[in-house]
C-alpha positions in Angstrom: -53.4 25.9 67.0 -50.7 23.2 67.8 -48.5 24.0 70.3 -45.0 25.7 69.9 -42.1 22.7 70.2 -40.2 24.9 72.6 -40.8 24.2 76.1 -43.5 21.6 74.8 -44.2 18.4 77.1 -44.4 15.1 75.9 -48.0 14.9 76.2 -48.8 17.8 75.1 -46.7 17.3 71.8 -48.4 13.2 71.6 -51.7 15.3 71.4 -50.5 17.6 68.5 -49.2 14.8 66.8 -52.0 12.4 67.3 -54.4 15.6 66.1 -52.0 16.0 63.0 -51.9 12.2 62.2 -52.1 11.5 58.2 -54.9 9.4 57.2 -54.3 7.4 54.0 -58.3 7.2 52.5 -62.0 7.5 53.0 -62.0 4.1 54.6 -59.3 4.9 57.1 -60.9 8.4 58.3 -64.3 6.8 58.5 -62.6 4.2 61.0 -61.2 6.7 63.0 -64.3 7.9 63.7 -65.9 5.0 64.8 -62.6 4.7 67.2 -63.4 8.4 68.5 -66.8 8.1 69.0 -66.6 4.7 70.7 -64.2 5.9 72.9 -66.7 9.2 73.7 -69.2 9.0 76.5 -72.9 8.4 74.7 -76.2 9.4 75.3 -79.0 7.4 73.2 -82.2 9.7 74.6 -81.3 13.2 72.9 -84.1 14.2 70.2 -81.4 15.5 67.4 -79.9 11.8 67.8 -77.6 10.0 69.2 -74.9 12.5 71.5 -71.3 12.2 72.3 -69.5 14.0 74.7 -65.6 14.7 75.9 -63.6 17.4 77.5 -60.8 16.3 75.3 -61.1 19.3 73.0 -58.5 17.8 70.4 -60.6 15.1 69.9 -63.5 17.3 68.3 -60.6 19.3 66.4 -59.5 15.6 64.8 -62.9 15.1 63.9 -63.3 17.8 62.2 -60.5 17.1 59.9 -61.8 13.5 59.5 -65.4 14.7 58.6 -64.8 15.9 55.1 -62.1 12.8 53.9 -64.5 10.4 55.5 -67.2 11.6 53.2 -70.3 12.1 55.3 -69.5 16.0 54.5 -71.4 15.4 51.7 -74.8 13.7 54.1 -74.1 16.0 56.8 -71.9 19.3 57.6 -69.6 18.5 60.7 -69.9 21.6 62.5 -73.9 22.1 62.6 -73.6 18.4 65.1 -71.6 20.4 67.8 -72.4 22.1 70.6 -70.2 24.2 72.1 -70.6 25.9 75.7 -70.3 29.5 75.6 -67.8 29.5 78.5 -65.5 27.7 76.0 -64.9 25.5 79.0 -66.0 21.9 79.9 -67.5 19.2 77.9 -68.5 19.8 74.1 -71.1 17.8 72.8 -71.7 15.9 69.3 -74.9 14.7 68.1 -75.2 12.0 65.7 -78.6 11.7 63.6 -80.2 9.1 62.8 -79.9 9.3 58.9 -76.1 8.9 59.5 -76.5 5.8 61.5 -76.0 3.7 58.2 -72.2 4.9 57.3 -71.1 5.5 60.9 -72.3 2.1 62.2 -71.1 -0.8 63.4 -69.2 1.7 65.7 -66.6 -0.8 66.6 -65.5 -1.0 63.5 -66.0 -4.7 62.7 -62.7 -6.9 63.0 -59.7 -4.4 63.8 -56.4 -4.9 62.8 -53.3 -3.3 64.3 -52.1 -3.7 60.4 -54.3 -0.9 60.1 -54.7 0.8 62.9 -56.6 3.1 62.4 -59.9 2.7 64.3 -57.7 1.6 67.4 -55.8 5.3 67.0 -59.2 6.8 67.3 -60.4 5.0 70.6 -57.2 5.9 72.0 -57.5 9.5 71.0 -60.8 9.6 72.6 -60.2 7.5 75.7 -56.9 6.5 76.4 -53.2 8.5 77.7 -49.8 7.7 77.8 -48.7 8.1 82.0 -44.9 8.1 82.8 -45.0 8.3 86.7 -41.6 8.4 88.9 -41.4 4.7 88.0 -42.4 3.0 84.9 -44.6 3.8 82.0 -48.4 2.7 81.1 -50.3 3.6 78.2 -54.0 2.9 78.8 -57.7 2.2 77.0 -60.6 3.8 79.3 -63.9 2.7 77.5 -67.5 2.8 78.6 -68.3 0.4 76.8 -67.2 -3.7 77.4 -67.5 -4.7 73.7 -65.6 -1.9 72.8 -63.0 -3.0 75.2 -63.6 -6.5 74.0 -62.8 -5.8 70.5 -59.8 -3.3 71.4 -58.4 -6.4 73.5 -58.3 -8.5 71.1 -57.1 -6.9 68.6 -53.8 -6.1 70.7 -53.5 -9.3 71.6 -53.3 -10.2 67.9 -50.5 -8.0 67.3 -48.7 -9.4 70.3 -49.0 -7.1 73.0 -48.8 -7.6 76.6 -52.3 -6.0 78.0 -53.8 -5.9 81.4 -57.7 -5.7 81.5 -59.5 -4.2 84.8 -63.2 -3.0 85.3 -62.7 0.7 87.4 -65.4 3.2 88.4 -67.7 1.7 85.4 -64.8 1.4 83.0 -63.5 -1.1 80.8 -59.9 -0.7 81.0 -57.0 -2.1 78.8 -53.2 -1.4 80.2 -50.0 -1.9 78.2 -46.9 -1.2 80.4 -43.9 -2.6 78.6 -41.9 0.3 77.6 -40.8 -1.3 74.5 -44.4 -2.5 73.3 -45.6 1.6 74.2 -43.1 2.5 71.9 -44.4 0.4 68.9 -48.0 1.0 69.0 -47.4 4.8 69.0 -45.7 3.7 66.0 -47.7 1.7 64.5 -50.6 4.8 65.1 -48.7 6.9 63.2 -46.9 9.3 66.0 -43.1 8.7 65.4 -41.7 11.8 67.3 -43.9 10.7 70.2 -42.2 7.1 70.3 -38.8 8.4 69.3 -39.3 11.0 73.0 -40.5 8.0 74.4 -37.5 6.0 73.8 -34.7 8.7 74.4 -36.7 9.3 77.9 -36.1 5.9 78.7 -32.7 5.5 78.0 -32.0 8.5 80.1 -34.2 7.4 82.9 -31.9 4.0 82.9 -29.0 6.2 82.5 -30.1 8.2 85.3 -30.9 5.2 87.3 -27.5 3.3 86.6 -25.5 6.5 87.9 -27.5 6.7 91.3 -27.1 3.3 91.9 -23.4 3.1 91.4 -23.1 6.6 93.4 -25.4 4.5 96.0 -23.4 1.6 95.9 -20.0 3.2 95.9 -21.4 5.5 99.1 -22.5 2.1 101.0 -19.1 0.5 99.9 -17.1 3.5 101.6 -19.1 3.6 105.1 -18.8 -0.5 105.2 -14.7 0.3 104.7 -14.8 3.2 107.6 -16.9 1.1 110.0 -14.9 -2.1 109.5 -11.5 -0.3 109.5 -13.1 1.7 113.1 -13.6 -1.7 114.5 -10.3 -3.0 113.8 -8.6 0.0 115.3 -10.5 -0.8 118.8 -9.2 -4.2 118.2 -5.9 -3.2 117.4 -5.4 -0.9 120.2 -6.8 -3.9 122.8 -5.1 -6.6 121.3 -1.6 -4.5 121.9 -2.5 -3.4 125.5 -2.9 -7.5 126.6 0.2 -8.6 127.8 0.3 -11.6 125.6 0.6 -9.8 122.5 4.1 -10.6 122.3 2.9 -14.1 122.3 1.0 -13.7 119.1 2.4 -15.1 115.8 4.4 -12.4 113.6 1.6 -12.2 110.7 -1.5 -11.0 113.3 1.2 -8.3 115.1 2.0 -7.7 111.4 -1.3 -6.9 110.7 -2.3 -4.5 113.8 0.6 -2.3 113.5 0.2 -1.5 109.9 -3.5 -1.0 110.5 -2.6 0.9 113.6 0.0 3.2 110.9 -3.0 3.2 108.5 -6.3 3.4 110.0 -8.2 4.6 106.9 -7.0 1.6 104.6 -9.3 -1.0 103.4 -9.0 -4.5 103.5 -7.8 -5.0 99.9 -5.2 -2.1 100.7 -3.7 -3.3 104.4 -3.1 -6.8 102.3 -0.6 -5.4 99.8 1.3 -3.9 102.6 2.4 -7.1 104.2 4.8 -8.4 103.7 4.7 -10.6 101.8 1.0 -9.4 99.8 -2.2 -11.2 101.0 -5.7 -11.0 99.4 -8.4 -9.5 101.1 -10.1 -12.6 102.5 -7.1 -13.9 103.6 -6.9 -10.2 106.1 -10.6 -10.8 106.6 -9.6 -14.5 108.3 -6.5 -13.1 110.2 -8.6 -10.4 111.8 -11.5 -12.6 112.6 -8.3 -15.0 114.5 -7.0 -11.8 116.0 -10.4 -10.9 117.5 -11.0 -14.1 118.6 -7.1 -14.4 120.4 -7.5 -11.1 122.0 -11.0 -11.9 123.4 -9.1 -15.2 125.1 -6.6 -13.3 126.3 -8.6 -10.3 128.0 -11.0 -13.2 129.4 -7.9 -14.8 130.9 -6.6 -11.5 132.4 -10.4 -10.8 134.0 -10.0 -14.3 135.6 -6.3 -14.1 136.5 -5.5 -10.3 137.1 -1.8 -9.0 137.5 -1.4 -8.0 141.7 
């Protein structure tokens, strides 16, 4: 039975509505499962036939709902080509005879087109996921086979996708990870809830994203302001105790008494209390003067101490 929508994750509600997908005609169904079965692991040396195996339980369930609108119910009953394991756990296994070689075959389907997409829908059902790790999204293809890959390539590339192709652990595997292009080939197979999820995850992943960076950026703004601030106080308190610091021009002795009366100001704000206002790289240049003075005028009292 489908799952409930409440507490529901997103995969497990992309499987019910990938399970649930509508399917227009004969044609279409009998498409789809070519897509499933090419997408199934295959055994060619099994007496009853050809076999076909997968843990993916829904994938058996879609099948079944295929079977009859495909119209090989009427060469061959769906559920006499299954077997089951008693445990009701691991792989289930699907054996193809020979006699239905004829309508199943070519398994990939012939040219595919993503204008109908079904056959595509069914190699994904049987071999491919949607992954939405801490960072990013992927939706992958997983096939055994390299024609199969070949032919699923090609036709996303005809629709306009963005794929990466590897080889992995005897795979053939086709990647899509542009969130946007995810979006419209779930889509374009038929699961709108799923892409819609999709989509509203995303915008509150950026959302998300956008909040810790400001809260990041705003965090490494106030520490820069403490530190700098924290160093002009040291300067500030040395520059008064030189005995030149009379000497100094009246906007740097400005300056270190209002920081002095204000140590937790930042640059921008110690500017609009002068008098008259200042901009902050215009404080950012007297302090760099006042450093250097006060460094000249503490050398010059290590040379030349006061007996």
């Amino acid at each position: 039975m489908p799952h409930s929508s409440r507490g529901m994750t997103l995969s497990s509600s992309m499987w019910d509505e990938w399970l649930s997908c509508p399917v227009k005609g004969q044609n279409e169904a009998l498409d789809e499962i070519r897509g499933i079965l090419c997408g199934l692991s295959r055994t060619d040396d099994i007496a009853e036939g050809t076999g076909f195996s997968s843990g993916r339980l829904w994938v058996f369930r879609r099948l079944s709902r295929l079977w009859p609108l495909s119209g090989v119910q009427k060469t061959q009953d769906f559920p006499s080509l299954l077997s089951i394991p008693r445990s009701m756990k691991g792989r289930v296994l699907f054996y193809l005879p020979p006699s239905l070689f004829p309508l199943i075959l070519p398994l990939t389907g012939g040219a595919v087109s993503l204008r109908k997409p079904d056959w595509l829908r069914g190699l994904w059902g049987s071999c491919g996921g949607l992954y939405i790790p801490k960072t990013g999204y992927y939706l992958s293809f997983r096939a055994g086979n390299e024609e199969v890959e070949k032919t699923a390539a090609a036709a996303l590339k005809k629709g306009r996708f963005s794929i990466g192709r590897r080889q992995i652990q005897g795979k053939f595997e086709i990647t899509l990870r542009n969130q946007e292009e995810i979006v419209t080939l779930l889509a374009r197979f038929g699961l709108g809830r799923t892409s819609l999820a999709l989509e509203e995850k995303a915008i509150v992943r950026s959302m998300r994203n956008r909040a810790n960076k400001l809260v990041n950026c705003d965090a490494s703004n106030i520490r820069k302001s403490l530190e700098a601030a924290s160093r002009q106080m040291e300067i500030a308190r040395s520059a008064m105790a030189l005995p030149g610091f009379e000497a100094l021009p009246f906007t740097l002795k400005e300056m270190v008494c209002s920081r002095l009366s204000n140590p937790s100001a930042t640059l921008e704000e110690l500017g609009k209390m002068l008098s008259p206002p200042v901009s902050k790289s215009t404080v950012k240049y007297r302090w760099k003067k006042l450093e250097e003075m006060a460094g000249s005028l503490a050398s010059r009292r290590e040379r030349f101490p006061i007996r």
